[in-house]
C-alpha beads as a LAMMPS data file, in Angstrom:
LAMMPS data file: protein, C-alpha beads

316 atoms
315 bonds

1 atom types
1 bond types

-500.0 500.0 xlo xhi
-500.0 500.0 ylo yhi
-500.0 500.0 zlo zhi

Masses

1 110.0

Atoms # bond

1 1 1 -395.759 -53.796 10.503
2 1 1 -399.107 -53.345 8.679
3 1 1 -399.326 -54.576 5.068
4 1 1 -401.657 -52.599 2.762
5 1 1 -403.766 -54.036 0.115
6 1 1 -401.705 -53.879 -3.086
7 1 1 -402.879 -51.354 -5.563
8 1 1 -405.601 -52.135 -7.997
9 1 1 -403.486 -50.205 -11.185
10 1 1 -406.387 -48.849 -12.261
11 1 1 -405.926 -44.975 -13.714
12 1 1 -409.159 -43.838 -15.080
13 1 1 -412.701 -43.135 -13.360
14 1 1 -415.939 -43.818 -15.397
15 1 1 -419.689 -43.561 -14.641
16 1 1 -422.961 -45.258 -14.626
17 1 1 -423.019 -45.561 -17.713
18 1 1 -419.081 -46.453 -18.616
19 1 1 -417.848 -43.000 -19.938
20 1 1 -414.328 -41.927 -18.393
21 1 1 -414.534 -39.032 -16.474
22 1 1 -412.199 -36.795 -14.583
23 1 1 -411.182 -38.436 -11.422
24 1 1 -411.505 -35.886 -9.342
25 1 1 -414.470 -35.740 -6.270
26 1 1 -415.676 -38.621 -7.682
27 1 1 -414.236 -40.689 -4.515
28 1 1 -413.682 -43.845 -7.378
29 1 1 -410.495 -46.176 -6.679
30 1 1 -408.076 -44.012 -9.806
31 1 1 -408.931 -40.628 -7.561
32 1 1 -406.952 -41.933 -4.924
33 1 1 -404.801 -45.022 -6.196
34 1 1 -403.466 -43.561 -9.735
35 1 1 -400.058 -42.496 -8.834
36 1 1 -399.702 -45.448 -7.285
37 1 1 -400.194 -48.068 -10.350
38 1 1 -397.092 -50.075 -10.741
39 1 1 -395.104 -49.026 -14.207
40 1 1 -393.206 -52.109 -15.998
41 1 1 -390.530 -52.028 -13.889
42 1 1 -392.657 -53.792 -11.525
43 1 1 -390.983 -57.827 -12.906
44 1 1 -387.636 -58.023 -13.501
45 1 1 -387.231 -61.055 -15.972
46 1 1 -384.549 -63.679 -16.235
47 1 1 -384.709 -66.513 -18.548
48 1 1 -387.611 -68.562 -18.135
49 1 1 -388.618 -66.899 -14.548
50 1 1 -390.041 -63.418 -13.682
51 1 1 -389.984 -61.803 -10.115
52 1 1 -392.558 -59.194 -8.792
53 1 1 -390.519 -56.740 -7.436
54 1 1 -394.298 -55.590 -5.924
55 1 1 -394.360 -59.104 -3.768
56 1 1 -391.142 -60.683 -4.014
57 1 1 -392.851 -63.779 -5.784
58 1 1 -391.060 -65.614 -8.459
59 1 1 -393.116 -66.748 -11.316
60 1 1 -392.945 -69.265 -14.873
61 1 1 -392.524 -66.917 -17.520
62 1 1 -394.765 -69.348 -19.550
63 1 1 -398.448 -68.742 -17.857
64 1 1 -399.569 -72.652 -19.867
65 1 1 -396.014 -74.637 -19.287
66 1 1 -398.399 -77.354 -19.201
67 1 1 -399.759 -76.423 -22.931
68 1 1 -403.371 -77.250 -22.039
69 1 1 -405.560 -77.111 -18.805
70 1 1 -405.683 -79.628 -16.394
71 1 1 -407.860 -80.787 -13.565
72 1 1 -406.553 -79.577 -9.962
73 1 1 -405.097 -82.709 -9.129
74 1 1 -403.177 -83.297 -12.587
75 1 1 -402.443 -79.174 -11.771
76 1 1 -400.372 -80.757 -8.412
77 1 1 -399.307 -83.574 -9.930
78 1 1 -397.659 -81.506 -13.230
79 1 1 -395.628 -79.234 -10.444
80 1 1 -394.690 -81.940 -8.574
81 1 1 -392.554 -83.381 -12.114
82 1 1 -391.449 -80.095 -13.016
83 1 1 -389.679 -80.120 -9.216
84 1 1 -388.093 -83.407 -10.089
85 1 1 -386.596 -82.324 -13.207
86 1 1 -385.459 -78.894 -11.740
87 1 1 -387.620 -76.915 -14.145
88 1 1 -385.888 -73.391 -14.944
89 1 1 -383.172 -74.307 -12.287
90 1 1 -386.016 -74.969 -9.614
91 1 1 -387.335 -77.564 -7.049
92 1 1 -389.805 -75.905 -5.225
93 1 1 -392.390 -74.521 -7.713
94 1 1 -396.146 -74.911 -6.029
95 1 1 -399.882 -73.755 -7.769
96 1 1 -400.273 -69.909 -6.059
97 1 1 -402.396 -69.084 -3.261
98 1 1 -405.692 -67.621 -4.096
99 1 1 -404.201 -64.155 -3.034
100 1 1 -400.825 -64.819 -4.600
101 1 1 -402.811 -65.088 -8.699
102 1 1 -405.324 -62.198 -7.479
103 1 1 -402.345 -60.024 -6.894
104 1 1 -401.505 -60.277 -10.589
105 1 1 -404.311 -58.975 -11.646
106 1 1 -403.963 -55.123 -12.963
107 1 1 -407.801 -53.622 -13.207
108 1 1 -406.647 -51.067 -15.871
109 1 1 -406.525 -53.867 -18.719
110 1 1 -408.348 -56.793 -19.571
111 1 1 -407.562 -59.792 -22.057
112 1 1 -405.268 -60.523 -19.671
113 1 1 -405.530 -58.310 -17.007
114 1 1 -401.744 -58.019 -16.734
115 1 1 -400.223 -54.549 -16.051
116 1 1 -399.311 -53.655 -19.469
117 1 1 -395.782 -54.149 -20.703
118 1 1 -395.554 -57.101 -18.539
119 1 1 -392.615 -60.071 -20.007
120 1 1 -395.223 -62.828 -19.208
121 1 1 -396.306 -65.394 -22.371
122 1 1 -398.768 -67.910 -23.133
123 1 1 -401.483 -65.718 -20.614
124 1 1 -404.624 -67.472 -21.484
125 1 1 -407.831 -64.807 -20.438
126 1 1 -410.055 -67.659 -18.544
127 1 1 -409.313 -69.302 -15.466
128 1 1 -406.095 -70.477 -13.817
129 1 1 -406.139 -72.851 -10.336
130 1 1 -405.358 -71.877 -7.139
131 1 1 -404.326 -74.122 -4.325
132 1 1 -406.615 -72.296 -1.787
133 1 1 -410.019 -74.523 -1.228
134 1 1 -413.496 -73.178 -1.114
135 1 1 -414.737 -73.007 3.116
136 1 1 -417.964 -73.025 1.762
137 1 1 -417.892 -75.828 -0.840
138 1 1 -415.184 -77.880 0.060
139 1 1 -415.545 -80.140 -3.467
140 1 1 -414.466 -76.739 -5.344
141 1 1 -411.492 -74.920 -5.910
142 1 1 -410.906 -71.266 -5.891
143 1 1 -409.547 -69.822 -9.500
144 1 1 -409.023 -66.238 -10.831
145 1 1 -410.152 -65.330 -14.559
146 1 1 -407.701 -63.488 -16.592
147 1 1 -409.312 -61.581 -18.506
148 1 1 -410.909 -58.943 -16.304
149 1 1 -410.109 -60.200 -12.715
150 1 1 -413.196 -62.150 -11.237
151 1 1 -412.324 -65.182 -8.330
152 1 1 -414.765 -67.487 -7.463
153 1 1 -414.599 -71.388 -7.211
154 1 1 -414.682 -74.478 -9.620
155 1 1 -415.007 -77.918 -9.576
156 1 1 -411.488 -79.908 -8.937
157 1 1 -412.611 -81.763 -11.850
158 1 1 -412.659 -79.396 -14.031
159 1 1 -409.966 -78.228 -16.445
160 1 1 -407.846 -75.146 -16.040
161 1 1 -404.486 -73.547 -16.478
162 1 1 -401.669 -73.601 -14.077
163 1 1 -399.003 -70.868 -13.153
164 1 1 -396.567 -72.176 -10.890
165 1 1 -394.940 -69.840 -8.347
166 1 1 -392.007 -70.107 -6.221
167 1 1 -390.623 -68.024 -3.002
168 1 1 -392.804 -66.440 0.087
169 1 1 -393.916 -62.522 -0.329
170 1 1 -393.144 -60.498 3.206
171 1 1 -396.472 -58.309 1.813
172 1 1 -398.838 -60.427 0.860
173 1 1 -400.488 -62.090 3.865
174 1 1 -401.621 -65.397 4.307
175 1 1 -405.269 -66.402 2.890
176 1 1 -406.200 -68.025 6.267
177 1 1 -406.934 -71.203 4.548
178 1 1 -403.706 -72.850 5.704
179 1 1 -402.559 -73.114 2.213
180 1 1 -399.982 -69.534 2.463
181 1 1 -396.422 -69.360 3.309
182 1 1 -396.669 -65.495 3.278
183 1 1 -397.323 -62.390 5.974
184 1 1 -399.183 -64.255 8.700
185 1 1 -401.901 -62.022 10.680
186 1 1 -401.446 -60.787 13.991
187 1 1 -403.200 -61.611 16.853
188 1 1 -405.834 -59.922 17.485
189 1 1 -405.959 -58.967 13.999
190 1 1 -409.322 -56.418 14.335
191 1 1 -409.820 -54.506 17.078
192 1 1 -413.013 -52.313 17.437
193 1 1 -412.830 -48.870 18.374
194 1 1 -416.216 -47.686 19.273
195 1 1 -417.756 -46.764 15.592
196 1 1 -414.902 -47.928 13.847
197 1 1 -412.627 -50.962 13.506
198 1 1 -408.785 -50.951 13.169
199 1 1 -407.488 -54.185 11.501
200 1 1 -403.725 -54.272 12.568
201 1 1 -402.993 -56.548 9.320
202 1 1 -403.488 -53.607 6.627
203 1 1 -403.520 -50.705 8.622
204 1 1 -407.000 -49.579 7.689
205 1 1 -409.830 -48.502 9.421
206 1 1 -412.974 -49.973 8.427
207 1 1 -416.541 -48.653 9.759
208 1 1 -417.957 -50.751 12.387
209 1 1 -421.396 -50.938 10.242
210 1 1 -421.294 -52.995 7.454
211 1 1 -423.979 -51.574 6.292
212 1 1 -424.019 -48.343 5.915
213 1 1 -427.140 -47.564 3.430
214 1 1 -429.154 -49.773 5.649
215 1 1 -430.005 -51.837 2.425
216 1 1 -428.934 -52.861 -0.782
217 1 1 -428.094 -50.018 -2.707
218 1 1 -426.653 -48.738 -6.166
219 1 1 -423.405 -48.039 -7.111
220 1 1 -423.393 -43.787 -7.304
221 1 1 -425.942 -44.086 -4.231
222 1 1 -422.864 -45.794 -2.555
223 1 1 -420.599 -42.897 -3.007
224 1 1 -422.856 -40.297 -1.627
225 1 1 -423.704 -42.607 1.437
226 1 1 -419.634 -42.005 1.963
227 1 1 -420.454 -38.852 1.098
228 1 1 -422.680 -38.129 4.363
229 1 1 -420.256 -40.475 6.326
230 1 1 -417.302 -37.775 5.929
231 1 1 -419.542 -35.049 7.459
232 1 1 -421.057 -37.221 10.558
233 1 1 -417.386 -37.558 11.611
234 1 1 -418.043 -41.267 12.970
235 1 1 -414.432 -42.230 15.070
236 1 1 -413.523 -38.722 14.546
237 1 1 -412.435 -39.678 10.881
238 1 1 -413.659 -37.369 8.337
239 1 1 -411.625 -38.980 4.532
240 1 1 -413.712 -42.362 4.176
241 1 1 -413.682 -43.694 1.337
242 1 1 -415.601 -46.687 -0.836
243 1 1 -413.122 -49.374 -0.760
244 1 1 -411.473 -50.622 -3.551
245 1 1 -411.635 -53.975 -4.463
246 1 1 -408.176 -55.324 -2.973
247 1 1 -409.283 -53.659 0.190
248 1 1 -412.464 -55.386 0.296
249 1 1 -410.820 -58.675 -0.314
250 1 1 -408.089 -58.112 2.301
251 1 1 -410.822 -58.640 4.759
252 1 1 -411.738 -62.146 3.422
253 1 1 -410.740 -65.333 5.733
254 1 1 -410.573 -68.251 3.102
255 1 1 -410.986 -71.055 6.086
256 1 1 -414.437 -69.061 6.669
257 1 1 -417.600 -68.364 4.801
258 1 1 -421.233 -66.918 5.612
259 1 1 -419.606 -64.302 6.272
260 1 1 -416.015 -65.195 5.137
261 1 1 -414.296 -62.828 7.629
262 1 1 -411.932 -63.801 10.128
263 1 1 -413.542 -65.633 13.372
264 1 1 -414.208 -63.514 15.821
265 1 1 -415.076 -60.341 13.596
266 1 1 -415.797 -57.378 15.225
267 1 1 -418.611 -55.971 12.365
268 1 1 -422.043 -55.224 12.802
269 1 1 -424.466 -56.510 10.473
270 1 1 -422.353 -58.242 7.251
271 1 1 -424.353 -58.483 3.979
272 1 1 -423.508 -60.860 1.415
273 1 1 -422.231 -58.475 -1.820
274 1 1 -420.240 -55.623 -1.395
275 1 1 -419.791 -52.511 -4.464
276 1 1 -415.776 -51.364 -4.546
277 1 1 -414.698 -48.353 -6.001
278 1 1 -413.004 -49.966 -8.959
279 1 1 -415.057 -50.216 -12.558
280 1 1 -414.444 -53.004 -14.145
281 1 1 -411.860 -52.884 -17.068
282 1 1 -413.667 -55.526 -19.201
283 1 1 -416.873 -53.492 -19.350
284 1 1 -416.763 -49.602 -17.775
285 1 1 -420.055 -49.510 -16.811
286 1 1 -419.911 -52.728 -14.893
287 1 1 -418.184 -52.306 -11.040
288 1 1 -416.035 -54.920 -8.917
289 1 1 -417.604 -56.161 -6.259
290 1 1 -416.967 -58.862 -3.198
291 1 1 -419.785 -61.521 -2.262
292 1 1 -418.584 -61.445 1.491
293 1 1 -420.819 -64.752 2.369
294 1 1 -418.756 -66.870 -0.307
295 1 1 -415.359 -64.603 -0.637
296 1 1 -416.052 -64.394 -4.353
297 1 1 -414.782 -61.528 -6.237
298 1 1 -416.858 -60.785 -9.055
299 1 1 -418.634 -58.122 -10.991
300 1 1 -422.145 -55.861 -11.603
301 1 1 -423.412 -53.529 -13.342
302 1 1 -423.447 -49.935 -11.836
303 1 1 -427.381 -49.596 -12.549
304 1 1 -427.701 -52.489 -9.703
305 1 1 -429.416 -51.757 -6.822
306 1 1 -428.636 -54.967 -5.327
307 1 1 -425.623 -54.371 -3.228
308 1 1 -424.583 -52.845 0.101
309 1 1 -422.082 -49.941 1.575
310 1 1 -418.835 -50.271 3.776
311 1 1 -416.313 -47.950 4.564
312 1 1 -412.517 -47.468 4.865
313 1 1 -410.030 -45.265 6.055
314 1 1 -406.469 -45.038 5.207
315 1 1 -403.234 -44.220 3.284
316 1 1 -403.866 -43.370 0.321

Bonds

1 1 1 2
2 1 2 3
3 1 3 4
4 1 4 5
5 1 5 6
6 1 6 7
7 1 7 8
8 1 8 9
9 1 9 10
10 1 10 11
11 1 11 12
12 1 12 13
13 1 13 14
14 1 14 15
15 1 15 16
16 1 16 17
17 1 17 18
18 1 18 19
19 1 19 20
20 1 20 21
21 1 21 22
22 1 22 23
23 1 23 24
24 1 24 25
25 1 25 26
26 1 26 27
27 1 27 28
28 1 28 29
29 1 29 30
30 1 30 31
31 1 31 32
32 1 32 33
33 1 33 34
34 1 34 35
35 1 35 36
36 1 36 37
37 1 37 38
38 1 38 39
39 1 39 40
40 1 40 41
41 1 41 42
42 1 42 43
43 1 43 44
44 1 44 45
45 1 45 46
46 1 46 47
47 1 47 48
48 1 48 49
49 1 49 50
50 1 50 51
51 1 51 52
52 1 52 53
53 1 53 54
54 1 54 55
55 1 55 56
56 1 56 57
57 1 57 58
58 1 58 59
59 1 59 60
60 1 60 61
61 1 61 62
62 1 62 63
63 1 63 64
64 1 64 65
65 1 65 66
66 1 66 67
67 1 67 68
68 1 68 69
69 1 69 70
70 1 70 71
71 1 71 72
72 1 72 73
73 1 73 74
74 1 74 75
75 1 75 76
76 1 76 77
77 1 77 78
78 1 78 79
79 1 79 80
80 1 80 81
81 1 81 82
82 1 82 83
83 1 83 84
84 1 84 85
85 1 85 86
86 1 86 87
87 1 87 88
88 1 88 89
89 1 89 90
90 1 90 91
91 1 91 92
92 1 92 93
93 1 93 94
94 1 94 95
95 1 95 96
96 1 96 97
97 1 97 98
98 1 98 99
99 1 99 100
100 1 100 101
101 1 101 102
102 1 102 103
103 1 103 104
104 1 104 105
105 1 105 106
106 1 106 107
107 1 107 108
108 1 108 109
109 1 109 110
110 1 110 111
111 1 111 112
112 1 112 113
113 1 113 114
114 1 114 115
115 1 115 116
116 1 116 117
117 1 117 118
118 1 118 119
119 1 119 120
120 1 120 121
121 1 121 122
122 1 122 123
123 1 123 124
124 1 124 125
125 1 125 126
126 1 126 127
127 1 127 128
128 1 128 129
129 1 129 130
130 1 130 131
131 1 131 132
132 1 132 133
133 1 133 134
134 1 134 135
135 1 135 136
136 1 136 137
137 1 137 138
138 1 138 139
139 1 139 140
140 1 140 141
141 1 141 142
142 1 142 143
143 1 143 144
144 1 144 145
145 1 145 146
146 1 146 147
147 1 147 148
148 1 148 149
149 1 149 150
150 1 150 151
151 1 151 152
152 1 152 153
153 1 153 154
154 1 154 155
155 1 155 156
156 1 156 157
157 1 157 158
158 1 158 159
159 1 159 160
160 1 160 161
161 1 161 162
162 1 162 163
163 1 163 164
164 1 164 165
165 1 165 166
166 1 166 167
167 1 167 168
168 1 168 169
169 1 169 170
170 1 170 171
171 1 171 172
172 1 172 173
173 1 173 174
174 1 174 175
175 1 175 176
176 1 176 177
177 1 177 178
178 1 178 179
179 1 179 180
180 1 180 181
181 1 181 182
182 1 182 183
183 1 183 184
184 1 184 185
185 1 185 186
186 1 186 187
187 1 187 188
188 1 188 189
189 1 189 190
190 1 190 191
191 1 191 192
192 1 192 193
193 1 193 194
194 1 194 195
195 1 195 196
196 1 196 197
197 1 197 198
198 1 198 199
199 1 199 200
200 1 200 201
201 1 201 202
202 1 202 203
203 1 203 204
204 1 204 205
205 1 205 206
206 1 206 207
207 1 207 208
208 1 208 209
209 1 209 210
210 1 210 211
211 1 211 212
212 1 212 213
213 1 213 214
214 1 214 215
215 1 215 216
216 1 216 217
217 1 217 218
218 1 218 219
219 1 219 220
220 1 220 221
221 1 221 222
222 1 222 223
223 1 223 224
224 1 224 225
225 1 225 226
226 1 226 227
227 1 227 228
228 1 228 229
229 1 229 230
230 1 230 231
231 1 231 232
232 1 232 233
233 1 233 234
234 1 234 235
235 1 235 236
236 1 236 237
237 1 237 238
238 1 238 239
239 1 239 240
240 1 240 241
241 1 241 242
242 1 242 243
243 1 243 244
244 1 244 245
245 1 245 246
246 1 246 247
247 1 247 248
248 1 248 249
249 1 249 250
250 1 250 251
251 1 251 252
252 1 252 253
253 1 253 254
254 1 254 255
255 1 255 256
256 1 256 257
257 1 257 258
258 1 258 259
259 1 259 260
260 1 260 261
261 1 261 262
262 1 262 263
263 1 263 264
264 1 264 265
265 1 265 266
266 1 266 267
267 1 267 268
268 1 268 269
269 1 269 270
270 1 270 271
271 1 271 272
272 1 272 273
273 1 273 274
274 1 274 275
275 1 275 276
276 1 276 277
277 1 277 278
278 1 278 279
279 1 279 280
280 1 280 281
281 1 281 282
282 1 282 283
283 1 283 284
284 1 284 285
285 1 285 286
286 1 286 287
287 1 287 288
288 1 288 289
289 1 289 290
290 1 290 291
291 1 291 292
292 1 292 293
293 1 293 294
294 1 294 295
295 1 295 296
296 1 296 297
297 1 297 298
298 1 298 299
299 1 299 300
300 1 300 301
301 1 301 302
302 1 302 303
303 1 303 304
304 1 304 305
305 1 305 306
306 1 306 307
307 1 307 308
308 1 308 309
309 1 309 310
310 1 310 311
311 1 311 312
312 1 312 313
313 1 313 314
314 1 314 315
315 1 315 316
């Protein structure tokens, strides 16, 4: 059974230069993903613990139980007493997957990009660990900022916040890193089908170019390079789209890097940074984007002409 990229939550479209538009024919992530941003309904709270109904994780109400950050090892060490003492009725909280924090993240908001309404307290907007290690730099540690929803890595000396987590999600699928206790892959996972590529995880269909503007490109350049793509038919699909940023990231195989896709990869000609089809909350006129060489998710702005084209193809 595929599992699809969660939904980003993001609801409006803007431009270049960060005004909102009307979503329509603009082929941005709100044109296709709006009616499906999760309402506050989404975590069901209960004392001191909060489930995502979206993932079936069960998180600390209190995003800083530790009341100030911590270096990744005092991060571990800080669960590993609040299991002894049964914190909130509970021996088997753990620091969350890289995937498991990024699927908090709501790209409609921002100081903390939280879907709004949510029961969480204490949400710091910097960065929280995850337990997910860096394939590339093995010394850092992969952490999500709060408040607009970048992930890259840090240093496990460093000092950060921790949100435990508890439970396994049957949607969320495992980060490859060895590190998940989630949806594992199947096997083969991506399966090329002449011009395009099926990966059996999510259900989508990616292009089998990477690189689809032969070149770094900008951001509304991007969209009409999709654009062309619908009417050249490639696979016999005609309703591609510019991915959004969870779909980009879906692809990402934390044990890998340079590219950070899953070994084996059936792609033609990976680049290192990606544009999505989601704006970035924090700043409008600034898009997500996915450095595919690291597995970094971060941000720039739309004027850029410094990043390349894929292409997906699915539910929507």
């Amino acid at each position: 059974m595929p599992h699809p990229p969660l939904p980003t939550g993001q609801t409006f479209c803007a431009d270049a230069t960060g005004a909102t538009i009307p979503c329509h024919g603009t082929g941005q992530d709100a044109e296709f993903f709006a009616h499906a941003a999760p309402g506050p309904e989404r975590f069901a709270l209960s004392d001191d613990v909060v489930t995502d109904r979206l993932t079936g994780l069960i998180w600390l109400r209190d995003a800083n139980a530790a009341s100030f950050p911590l270096s990744w090892q005092e991060g571990h060490d800080f669960i590993k007493t609040m299991n002894q003492s049964a914190h909130a009725g509970h021996n088997d909280w753990r620091l969350p997957d890289r995937r498991e924090l990024f699927s908090l993240i709501c790209f409609d908001q921002t100081g903390p990009a939280l879907p709004a309404g949510h029961p969480f307290v204490n949400v710091f907007g910097g960065w929280y660990w995850t337990s997910t290690v860096s394939a590339m730099h093995p010394a850092q540690v992969w952490h999500v900022q709060f408040s607009g929803g970048r992930m890259f890595w840090g240093s496990r000396t460093g000092y950060e916040l921790v949100w435990p987590v508890r439970g396994a999600s049957p949607v969320l699928p495992v980060t490859g890193a060895g590190d998940s206790v989630n949806a594992p892959w199947p096997r083969p996972r991506l399966v090329r089908q002449g011009p395009v590529v099926l990966d059996a995880l999510t259900g989508l269909t990616w292009t089998a170019s990477a690189d689809l503007a032969h070149g770094p490109t900008g951001w509304e350049e991007a969209f009409a390079t999709i654009n062309r793509l619908d009417r050249e038919r490639p696979g016999g699909t005609a309703t591609w789209r510019l991915p959004t940023i969870r779909e980009l990231e879906s692809l990402v195989d934390a044990s890998r890097h340079s590219p950070a896709l899953p070994e084996g990869h059936p792609f033609d000609h990976p680049a290192e940074a990606y544009w999505s089809s989601t704006s970035s909350a924090f700043e409008r006129d600034w898009a997500m984007c996915l450095y595919l060489h690291k597995g970094a998710v971060g941000v720039a702005h739309k004027g850029d002409q410094g990043f390349h084209v894929w292409a997906v193809s699915g539910p929507a």
